[in-house]
C-alpha positions as CSV (number, residue, x, y, z in Angstrom):
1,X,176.3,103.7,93.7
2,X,175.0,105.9,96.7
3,X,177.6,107.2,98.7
4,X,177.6,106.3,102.4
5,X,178.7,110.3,103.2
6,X,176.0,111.9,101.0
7,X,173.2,109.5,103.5
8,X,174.5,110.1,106.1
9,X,174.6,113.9,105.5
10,X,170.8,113.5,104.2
11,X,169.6,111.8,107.1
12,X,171.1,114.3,109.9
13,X,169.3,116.9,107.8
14,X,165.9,115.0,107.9
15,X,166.2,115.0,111.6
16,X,167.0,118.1,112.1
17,X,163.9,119.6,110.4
18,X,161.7,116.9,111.9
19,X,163.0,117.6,114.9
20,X,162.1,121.7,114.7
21,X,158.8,120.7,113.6
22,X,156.5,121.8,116.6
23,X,153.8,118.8,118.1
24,X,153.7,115.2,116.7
25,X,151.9,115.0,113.8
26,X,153.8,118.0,112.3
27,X,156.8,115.8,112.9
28,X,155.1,112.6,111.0
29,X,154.1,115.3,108.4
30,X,157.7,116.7,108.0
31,X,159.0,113.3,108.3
32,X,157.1,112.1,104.9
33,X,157.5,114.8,103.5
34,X,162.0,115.5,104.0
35,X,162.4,111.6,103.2
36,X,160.6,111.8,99.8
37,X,162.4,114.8,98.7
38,X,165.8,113.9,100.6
39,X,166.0,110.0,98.9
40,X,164.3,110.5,95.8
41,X,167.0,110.8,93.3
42,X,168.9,108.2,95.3
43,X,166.3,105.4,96.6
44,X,163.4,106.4,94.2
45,X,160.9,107.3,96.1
46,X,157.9,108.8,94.7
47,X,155.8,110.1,98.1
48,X,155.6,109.6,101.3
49,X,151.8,108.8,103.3
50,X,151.0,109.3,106.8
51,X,148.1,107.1,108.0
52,X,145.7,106.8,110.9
53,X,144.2,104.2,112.8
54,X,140.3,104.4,113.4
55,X,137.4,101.9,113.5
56,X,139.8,99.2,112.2
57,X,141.5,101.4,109.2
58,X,144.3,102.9,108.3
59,X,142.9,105.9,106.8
60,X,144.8,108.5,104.6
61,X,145.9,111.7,106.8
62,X,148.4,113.5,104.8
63,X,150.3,113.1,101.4
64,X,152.8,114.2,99.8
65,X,154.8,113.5,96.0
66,X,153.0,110.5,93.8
67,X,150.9,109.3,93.6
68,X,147.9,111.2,94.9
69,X,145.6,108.9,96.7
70,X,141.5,110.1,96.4
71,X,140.1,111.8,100.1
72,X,138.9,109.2,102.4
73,X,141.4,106.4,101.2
74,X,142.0,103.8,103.6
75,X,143.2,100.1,104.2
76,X,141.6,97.2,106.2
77,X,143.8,96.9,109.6
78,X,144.3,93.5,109.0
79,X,146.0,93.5,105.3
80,X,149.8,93.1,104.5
81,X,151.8,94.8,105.4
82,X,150.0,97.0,108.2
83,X,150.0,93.6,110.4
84,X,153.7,93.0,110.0
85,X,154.3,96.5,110.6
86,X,152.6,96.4,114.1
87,X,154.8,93.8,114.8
88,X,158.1,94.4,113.0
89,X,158.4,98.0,113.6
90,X,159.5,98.7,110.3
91,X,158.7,96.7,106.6
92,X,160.0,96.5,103.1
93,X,157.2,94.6,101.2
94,X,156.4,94.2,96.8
95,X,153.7,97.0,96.6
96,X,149.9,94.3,95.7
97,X,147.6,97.7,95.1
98,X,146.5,97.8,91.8
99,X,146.1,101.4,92.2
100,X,149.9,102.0,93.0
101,X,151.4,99.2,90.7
102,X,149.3,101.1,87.7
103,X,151.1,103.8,88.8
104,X,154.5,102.5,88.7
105,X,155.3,102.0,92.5
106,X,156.5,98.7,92.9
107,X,157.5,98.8,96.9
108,X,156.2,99.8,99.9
109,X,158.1,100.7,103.3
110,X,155.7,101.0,106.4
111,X,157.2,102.4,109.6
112,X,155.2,102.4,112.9
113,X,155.4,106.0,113.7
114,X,155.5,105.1,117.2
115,X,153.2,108.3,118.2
116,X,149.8,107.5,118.7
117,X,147.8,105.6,116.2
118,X,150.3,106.6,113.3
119,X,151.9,104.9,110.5
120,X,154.6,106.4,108.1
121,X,154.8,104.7,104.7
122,X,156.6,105.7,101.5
123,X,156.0,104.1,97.8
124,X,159.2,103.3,96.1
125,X,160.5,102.4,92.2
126,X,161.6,99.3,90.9
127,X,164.5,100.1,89.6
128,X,166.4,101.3,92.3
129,X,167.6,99.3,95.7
130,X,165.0,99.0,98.3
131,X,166.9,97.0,100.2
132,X,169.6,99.5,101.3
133,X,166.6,101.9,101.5
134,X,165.6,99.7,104.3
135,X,168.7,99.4,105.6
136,X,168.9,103.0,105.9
137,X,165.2,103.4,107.3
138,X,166.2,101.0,110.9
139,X,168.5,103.3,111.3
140,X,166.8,106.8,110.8
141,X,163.7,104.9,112.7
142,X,166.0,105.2,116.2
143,X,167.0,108.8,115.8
144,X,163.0,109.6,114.9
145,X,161.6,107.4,117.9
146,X,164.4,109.8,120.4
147,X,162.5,112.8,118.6
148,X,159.4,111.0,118.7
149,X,159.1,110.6,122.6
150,X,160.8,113.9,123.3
151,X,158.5,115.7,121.9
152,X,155.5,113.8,124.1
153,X,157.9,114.1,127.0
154,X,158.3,117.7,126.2
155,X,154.4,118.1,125.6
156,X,153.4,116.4,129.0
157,X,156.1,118.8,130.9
158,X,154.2,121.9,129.3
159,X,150.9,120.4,130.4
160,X,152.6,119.7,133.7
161,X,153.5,123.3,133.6
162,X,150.2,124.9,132.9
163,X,148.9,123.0,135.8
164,X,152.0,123.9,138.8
165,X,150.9,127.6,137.5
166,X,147.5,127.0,138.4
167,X,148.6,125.5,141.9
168,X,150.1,128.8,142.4
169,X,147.5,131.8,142.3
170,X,148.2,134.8,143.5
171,X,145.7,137.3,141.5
172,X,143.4,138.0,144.9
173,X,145.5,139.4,147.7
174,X,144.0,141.9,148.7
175,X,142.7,142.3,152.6
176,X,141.8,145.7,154.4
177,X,144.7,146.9,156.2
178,X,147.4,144.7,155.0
179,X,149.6,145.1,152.1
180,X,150.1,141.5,150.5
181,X,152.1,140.6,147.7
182,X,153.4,136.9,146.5
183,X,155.9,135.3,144.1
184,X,156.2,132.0,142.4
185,X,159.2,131.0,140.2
186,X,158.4,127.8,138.6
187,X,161.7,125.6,137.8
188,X,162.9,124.6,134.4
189,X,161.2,121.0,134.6
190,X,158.5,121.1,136.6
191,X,159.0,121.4,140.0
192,X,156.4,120.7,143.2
193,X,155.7,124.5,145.3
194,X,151.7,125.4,145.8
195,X,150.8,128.7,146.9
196,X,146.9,128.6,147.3
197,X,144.8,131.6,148.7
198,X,141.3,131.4,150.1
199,X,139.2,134.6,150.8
200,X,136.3,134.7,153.5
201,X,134.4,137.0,155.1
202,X,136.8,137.2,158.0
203,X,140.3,137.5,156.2
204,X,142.6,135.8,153.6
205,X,144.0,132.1,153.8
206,X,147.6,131.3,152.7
207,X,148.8,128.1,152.1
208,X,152.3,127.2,151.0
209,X,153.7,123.3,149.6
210,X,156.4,122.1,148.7
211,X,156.3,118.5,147.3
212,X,160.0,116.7,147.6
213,X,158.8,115.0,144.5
214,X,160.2,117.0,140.9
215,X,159.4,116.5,137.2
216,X,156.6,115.0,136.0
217,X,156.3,113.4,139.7
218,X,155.6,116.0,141.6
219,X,152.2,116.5,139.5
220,X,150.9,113.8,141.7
221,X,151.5,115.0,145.4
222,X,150.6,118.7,144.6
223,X,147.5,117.6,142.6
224,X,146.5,116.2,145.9
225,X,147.4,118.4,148.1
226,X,145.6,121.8,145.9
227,X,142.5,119.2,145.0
228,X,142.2,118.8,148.8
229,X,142.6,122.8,149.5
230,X,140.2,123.4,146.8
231,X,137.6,121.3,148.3
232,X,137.2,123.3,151.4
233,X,136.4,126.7,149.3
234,X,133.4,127.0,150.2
235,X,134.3,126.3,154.1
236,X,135.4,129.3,156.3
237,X,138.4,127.4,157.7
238,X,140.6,125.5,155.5
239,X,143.5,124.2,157.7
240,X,143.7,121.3,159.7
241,X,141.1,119.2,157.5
242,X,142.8,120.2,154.3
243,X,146.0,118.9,155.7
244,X,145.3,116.1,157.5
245,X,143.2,115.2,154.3
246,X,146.1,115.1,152.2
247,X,148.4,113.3,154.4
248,X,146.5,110.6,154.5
249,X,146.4,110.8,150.4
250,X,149.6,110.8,150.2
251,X,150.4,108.2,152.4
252,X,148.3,106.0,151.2
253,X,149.8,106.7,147.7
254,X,153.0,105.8,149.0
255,X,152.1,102.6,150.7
256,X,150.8,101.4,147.2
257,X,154.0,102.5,145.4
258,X,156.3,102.0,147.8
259,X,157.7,105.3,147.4
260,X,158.6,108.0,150.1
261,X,157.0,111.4,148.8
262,X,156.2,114.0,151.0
263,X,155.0,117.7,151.1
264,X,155.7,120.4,153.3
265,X,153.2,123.3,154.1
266,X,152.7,126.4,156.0
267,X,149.4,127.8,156.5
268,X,148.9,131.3,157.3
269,X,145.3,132.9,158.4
270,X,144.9,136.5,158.6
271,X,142.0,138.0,160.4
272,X,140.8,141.3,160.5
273,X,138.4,143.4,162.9
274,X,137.9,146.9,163.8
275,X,140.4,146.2,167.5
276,X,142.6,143.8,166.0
277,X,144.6,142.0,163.1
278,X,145.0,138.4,163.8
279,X,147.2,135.7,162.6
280,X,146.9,132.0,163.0
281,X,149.2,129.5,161.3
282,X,150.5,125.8,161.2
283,X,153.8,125.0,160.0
284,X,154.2,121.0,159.0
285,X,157.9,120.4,158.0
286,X,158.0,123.6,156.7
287,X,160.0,126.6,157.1
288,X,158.5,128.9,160.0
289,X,156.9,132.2,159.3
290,X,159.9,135.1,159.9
291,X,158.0,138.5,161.4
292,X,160.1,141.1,161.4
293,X,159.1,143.9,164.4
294,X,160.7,147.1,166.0
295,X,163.7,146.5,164.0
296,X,164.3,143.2,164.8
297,X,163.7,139.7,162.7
298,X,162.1,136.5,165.0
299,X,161.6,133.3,163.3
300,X,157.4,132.1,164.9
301,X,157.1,129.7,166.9
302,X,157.4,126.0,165.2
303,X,154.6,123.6,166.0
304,X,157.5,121.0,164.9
305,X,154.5,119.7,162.8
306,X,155.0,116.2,160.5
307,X,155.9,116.8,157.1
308,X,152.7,115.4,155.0
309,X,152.5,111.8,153.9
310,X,154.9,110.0,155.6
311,X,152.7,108.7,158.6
312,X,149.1,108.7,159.5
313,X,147.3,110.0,161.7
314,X,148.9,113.8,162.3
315,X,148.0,116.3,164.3
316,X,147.7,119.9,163.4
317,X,148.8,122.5,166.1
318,X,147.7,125.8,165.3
319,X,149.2,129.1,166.9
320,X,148.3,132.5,167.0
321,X,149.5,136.0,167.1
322,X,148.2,139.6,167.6
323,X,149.8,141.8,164.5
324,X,150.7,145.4,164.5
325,X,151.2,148.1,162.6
326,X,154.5,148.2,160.9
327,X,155.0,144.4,161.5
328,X,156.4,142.6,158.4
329,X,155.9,139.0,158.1
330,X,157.9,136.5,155.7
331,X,157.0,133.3,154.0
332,X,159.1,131.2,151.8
333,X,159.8,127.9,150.4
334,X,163.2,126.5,150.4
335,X,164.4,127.9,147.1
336,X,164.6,131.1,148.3
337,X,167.5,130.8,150.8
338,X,168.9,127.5,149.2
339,X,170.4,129.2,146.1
340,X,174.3,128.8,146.0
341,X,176.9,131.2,144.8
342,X,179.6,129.5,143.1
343,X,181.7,128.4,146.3
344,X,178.6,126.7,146.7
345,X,177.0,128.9,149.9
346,X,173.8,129.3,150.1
347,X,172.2,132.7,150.2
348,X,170.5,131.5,153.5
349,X,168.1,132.7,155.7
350,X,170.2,136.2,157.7
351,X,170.6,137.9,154.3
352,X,167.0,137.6,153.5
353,X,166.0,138.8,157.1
354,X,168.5,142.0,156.0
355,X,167.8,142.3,152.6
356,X,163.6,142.7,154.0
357,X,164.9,144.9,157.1
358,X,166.5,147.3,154.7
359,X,163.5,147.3,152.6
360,X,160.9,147.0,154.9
361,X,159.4,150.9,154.1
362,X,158.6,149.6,150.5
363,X,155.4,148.2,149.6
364,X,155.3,144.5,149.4
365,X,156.3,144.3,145.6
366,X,158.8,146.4,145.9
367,X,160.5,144.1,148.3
368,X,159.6,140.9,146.4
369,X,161.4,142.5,143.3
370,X,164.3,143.2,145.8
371,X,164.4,140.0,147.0
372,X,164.3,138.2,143.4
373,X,166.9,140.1,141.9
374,X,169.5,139.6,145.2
375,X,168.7,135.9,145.2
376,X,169.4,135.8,141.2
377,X,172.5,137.9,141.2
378,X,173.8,135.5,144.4
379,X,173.4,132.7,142.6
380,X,175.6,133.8,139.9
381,X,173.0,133.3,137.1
382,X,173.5,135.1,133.9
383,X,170.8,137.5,133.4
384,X,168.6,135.7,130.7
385,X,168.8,132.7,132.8
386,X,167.6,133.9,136.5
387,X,163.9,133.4,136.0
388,X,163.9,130.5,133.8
389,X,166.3,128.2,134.3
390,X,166.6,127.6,138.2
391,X,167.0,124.6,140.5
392,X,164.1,124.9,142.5
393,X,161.1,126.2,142.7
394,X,161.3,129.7,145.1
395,X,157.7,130.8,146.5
396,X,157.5,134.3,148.4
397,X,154.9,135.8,150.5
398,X,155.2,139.1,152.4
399,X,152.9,140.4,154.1
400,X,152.6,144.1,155.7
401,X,150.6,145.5,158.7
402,X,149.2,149.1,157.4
403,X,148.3,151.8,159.8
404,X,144.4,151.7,160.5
């Protein structure tokens, strides 16, 4: 008699390892693998077989305990049990191969893997119950299917990941005369900032979105919105068609879905010649460039521009202003001066005008790393968690007039 304890204690261990196991089919490996070992004294089962669909076969990927199946082994799609098993989920059925019944294996138990084009199956004695085996399979099934579609979850985020770091570039900042230096601090999930740069032969482009969309979401408006920046590479003017472009993506995209996303942007244009430093920018939504001058901190003027996506057609308004040396001039997304201490304030918008005032003889770095580590301690983060593990997304830009 098998007792209900020593299952259930064998089953939480089989999830546990197939749940460390890194990437999918690892986990179908591990699986196979930790419920031969884990139920073969108790159920009888002899090995465990992973196999994959292709062409209209189930062929052999991995195997484990007995007995060994030859290299290139595979079964006809259509055959008991692998029908039943694409519709039942999960079967218990008299093992028919001569192969296996020579070998003593009297049952098989398929499980749709649920992963792909996988199927888990395990070959089984006689003399034991089967039954309660497949009793005991439904119900590790559920806890593997949660493992199962976390780890693709957790794969698409990391994808998701690797492609918000792309959207946010800042390797090439360097323009005579200025000193410009930019941070991005993805959150944990995936979050929707874009920081895109643009070089021509006249000066450096600066664009900064923020999608309202998060998760795996916010994929969608930023792809848009950095597909429609990067198209006008090769132009020497990015702005007001790169915008106006996307808005009209995205509201299109929300007509079909009926959804509401949005994106707000700032774009900053830095021109240089041998008389005068130049800066043009349009602010949709967004929060306003802050130039700090003489001393004093003035937030530029706002063109009060639409935030992207939610109506069609927009107009861009661009204004313009002659730099000087010393000026400092601020950029930021929301998460910078949104973090919240824990009675819930908000680090806000003054301390960052002071904390850059204080600072504002350091190179442009130097006051980013300022700036990140007043922000983290503010929010009351501990240490191994300030980078990682925020709410939002924060994106930074400084930029510095030089003496000429």
């Amino acid at each position: 008699m098998v007792e209900i304890e020593k299952i259930i204690g064998t089953l939480e261990s089989i999830l546990r390892r197939t749940g460390s196991a890194r990437g999918v089919q690892n986990k179908l490996i591990t699986c196979s693998r930790e419920v031969t070992k884990g139920f073969g004294d108790d159920f009888g089962v002899k090995g465990g077989r992973v196999y994959l669909f292709s062409d209209g076969q189930y062929f052999l990927d991995n195997q484990c305990g007995e007995p060994k199946l030859k290299r290139g082994y595979s079964i006809p799609a259509i055959s008991e049990p692998f029908t039943k098993i694409m519709k039942e989920g999960i079967v218990l059925s008299r093992e028919t191969r001569p192969e296996l019944v020579a070998s003593g294996i009297d049952y098989f138990l398929g499980m749709k893997a649920d992963a792909g084009n996988y199927v888990l199956a395990w070959t089984i004695e006689n003399e034991r119950d089967p039954e309660l085996f497949l009793s005991v399979m439904k119900a590790f099934r559920q806890g593997f299917k949660s493992q199962i579609n976390a780890g693709k979850y957790q794969d698409q985020i990391n994808l998701a990941k690797c492609f918000q770091k792309a959207f946010c570039d800042v390797s090439d900042l360097g323009l005579k005369d200025y000193d410009i230096a930019a941070f991005v601090s993805q959150a944990e999930g995936v979050g929707g900032d874009v920081l895109y740069t643009h070089k021509t032969k006249k000066g450096l482009e600066i664009v900064i979105g923020d999608s309202s969309a998060k998760s795996l979401v916010a994929l969608v408006p930023t792809s848009i919105f950095y597909g429609n920046l990067a198209s006008f590479s090769g132009e020497e003017s990015i702005s007001a068609q790169a915008m106006k472009k996307t808005n009209d993506g995205l509201y299109n995209l929300n007509q079909r879905t009926g959804s509401s996303s949005f994106i707000t942007a700032q774009y900053i244009r830095l021109l240089h010649d041998e008389e005068n430093r130049v800066m043009h920018y349009s602010t949709l939504g967004h929060h306003p460039p802050i130039l700090l001058r003489d001393g004093k901190a003035s937030q530029l003027k706002d063109g009060s521009g639409l935030l992207l996506g939610l109506v069609k057609p927009i107009q861009v308004e661009r204004h313009k202003i002659t730099l000087k040396e010393g000026d400092v001039c601020i950029s930021y997304s929301d998460g910078v001066v949104e973090g919240r201490n824990v009675r819930g304030e908000m680090f806000g918008e003054e301390r960052l005008i002071e904390l850059v005032l204080a600072n504002k003889e350091l190179p442009a770095k130097k006051i980013i790393s300022r700036i990140k580590k007043a922000v983290g301690s503010y929010s009351n983060l501990p240490k191994d968690r300030r980078a990682g593990n925020i709410i939002d997304d924060k994106t930074l830009v400084v930029i510095k007039v030089l003496p000429v």
